[in-house]
C-alpha positions in Angstrom: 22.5 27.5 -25.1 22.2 23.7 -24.4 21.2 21.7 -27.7 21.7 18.5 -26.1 18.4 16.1 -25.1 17.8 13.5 -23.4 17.7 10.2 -25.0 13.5 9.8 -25.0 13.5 13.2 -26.7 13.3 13.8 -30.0 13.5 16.7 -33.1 12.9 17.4 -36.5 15.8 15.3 -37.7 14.9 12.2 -36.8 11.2 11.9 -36.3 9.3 8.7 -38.0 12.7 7.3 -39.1 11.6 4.1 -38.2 12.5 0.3 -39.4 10.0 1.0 -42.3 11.7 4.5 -43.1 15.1 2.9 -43.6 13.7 -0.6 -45.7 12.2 3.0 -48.0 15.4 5.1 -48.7 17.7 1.6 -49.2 15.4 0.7 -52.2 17.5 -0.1 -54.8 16.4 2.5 -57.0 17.8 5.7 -55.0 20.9 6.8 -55.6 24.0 6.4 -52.9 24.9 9.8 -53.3 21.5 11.6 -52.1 21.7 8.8 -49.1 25.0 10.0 -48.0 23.7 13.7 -48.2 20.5 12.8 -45.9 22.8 10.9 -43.5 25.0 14.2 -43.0 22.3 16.9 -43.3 19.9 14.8 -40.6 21.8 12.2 -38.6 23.3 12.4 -35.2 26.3 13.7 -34.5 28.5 10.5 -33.1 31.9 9.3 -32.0 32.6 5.9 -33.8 35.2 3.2 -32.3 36.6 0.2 -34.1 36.4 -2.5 -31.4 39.2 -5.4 -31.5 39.6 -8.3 -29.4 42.5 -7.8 -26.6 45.7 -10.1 -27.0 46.0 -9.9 -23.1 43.9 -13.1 -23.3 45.1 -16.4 -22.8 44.7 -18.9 -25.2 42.5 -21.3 -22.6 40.6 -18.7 -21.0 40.0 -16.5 -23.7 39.4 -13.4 -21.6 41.1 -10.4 -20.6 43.4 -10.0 -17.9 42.0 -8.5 -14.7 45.0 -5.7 -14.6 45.4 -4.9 -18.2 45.5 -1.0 -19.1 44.5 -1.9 -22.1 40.8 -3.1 -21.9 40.4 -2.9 -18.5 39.9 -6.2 -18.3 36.9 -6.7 -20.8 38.4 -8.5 -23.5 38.0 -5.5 -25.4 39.6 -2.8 -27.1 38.3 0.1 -29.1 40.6 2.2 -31.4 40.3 4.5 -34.2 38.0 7.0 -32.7 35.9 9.2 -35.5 33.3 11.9 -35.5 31.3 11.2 -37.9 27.4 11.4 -38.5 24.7 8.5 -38.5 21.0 7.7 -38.0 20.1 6.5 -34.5 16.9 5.2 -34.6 14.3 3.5 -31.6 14.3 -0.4 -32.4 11.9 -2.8 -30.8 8.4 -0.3 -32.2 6.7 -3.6 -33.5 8.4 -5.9 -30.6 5.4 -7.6 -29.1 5.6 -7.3 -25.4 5.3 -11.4 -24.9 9.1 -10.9 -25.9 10.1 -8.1 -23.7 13.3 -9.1 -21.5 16.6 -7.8 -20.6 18.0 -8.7 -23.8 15.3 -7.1 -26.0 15.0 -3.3 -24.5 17.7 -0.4 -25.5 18.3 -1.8 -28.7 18.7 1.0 -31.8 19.5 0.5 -35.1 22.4 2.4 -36.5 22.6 3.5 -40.2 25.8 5.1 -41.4 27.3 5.7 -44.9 29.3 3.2 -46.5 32.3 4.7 -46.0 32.4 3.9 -42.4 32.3 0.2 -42.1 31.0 -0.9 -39.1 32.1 -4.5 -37.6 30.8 -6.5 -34.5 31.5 -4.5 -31.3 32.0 -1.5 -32.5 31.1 1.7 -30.0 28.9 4.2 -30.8 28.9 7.4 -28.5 25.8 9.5 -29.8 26.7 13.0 -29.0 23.6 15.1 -29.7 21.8 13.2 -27.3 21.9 13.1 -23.1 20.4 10.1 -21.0 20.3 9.5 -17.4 21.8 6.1 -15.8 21.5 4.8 -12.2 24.4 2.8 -11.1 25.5 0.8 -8.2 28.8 2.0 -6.5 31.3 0.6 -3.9 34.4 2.9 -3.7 37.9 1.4 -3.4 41.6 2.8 -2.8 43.6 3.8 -5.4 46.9 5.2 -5.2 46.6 7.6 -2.3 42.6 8.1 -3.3 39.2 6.6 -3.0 37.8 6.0 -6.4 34.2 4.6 -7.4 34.1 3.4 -11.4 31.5 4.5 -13.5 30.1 2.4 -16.6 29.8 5.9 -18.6 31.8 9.2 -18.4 29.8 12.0 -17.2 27.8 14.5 -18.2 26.6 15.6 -14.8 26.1 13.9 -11.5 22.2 14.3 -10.6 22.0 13.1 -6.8 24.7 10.3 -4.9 23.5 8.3 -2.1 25.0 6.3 0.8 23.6 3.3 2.5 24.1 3.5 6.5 22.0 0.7 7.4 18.7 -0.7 7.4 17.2 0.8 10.3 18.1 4.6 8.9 17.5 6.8 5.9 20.3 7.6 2.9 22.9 9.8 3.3 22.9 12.6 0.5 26.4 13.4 0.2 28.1 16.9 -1.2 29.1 17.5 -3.9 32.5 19.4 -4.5 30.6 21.8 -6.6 28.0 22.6 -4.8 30.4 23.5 -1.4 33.9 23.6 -1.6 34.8 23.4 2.0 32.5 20.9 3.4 32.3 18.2 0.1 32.3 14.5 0.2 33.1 13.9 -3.8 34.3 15.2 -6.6 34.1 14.8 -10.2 35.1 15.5 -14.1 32.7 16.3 -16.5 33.5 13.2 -19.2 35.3 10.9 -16.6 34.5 7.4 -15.8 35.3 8.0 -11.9 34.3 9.7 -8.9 36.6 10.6 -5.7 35.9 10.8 -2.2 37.2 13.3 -0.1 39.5 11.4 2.6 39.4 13.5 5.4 35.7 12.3 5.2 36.1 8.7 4.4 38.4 6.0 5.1 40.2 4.9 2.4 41.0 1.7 3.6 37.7 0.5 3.8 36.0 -1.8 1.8 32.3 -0.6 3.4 31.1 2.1 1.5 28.0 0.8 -0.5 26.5 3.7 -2.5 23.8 4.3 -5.7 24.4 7.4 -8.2 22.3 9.1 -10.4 24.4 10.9 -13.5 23.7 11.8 -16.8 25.8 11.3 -20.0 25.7 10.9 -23.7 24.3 7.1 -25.0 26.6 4.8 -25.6 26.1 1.7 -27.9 28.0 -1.0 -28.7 26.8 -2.9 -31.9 25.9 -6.6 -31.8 24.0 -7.5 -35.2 25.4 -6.3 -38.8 21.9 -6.1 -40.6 23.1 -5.1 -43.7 26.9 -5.2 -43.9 27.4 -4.3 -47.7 25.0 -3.8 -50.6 25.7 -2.1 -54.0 23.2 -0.7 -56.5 24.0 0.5 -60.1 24.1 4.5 -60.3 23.7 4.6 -63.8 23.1 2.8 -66.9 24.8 -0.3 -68.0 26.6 0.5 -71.2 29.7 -1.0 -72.9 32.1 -1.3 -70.6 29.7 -2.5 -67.1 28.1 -1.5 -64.3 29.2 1.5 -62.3 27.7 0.1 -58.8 27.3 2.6 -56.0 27.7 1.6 -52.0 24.7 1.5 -50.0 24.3 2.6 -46.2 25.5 -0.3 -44.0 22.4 -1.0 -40.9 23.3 -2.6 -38.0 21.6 -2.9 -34.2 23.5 -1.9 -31.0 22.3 -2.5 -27.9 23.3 -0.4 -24.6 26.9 -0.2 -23.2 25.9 -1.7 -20.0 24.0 -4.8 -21.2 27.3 -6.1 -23.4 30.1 -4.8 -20.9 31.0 -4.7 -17.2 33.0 -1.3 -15.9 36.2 -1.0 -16.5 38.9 -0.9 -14.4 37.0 -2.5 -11.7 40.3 -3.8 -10.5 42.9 -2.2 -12.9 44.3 1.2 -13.1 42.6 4.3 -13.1 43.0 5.4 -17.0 43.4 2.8 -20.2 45.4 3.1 -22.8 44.7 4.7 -25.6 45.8 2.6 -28.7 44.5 4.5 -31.7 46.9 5.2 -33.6 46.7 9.1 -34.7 48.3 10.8 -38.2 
């Protein structure tokens, strides 16, 4: 059976936890403990990146190089990959629409025990939860192949297009799974790539202009610490202090796509993985 859902969907575990739910449970009054208990018994199930700048940059440019394995020429690396559990929650409920842009929608505020400290940049991949993402792609050759990027791994590949010109309709093209003789791409479910079959394309050429339709779990990158640290005493003060407990730390995220471009638009097919595993 399929638990996941798409990303407007919602469940028992998180419905009304809203900006005014949160400001509630973080009085100062509860204690960290019971927090930490609601967090793992009703948040999200989520896969939690440290994000550090990439040394790849130069000094005067101060971005990444356009080859590097490493951050696939973002700027960006993210290490120290944990499943872990957290409230995702809708952001933007009380944003008049007067404000609406590009830099206000698919924003979500993220709520995670204290334990896991959350710093600017950091990726959240929100596993109980599916969304599905239109993309631009123009396939280019790589080693042998003819690869097209994705923004996010994927779930599933919905429907793949390709522009012929302006006086005629789309091309649907095949996929592999759907006819294994006479396909014109292939895929991996959780890969950030699709390939083209050769004997089909060219894989010299640089004219293949194509949209995608795929589906894949939400990915957010965080760009606002709301609440970095707070502590709260967990019992009375007597002789020898305060025993202070660690709130949840609250941050807002925003979208993968808004903050990054692909990777490896121009680099190599897979990074580097650089965490560092016991």
């Amino acid at each position: 059976m399929n638990h996941h859902k798409k990303i407007i969907e919602t469940d028992n575990l998180n419905d009304g936890f809203n900006a005014d739910f949160i400001q509630e449970i973080a009085d100062p009054k509860l204690i960290p403990s019971k927090f930490e208990d609601l967090i793992l018994q009703k948040g999200y199930d989520v896969l939690q990146e440290t994000a550090l700048r990439c040394p790849c940059a130069e000094k005067a440019a101060k971005q990444g190089l356009i080859n590097c394995r490493n951050c696939g020429s973002t700027g960006w690396i993210f290490v120290s990959k944990t499943k872990t559990r957290a409230f995702v929650l809708g952001f933007g409920t009380k944003v008049p629409y007067k404000d609406w842009s590009a830099t206000q929608i698919d924003k979500v505020t993220i709520v995670t025990n204290p334990t896991n400290r959350i710093s600017y940049m950091d990726r959240f991949t929100v596993l109980d939860l599916e969304s599905d993402f239109s993309q631009l792609i123009y396939p280019r050759s790589y080693k042998d192949k003819l690869i097209a990027y994705l923004i996010y791994p994927t779930i599933n590949v919905l429907v793949l297009y390709q522009f012929v010109s302006p006086d005629k309709p789309l091309k649907v093209l095949i996929d592999q799974k759907n006819d294994p003789i006479n396909w014109d791409y292939k895929w991996k479910e959780n890969s950030n790539h699709i390939e083209f079959n050769t004997e089909k394309f060219d894989i010299n050429s640089l004219r293949y202009q194509m949209t995608i339709g795929y589906r894949h779990h939400p990915v957010f990158h965080v760009i606002e610490l709301n609440r970095e640290f707070m502590r709260t005493p967990v019992d009375n003060c007597g002789e020898t202090g305060r025993n202070l407990g660690d709130m949840p730390i609250k941050a807002t995220a925003q979208r993968a796509h808004y903050i990054l471009d692909p990777d490896n638009l121009n680099g190599d097919l897979y990074l580097f993985d650089n965490t560092v595993y016991p």
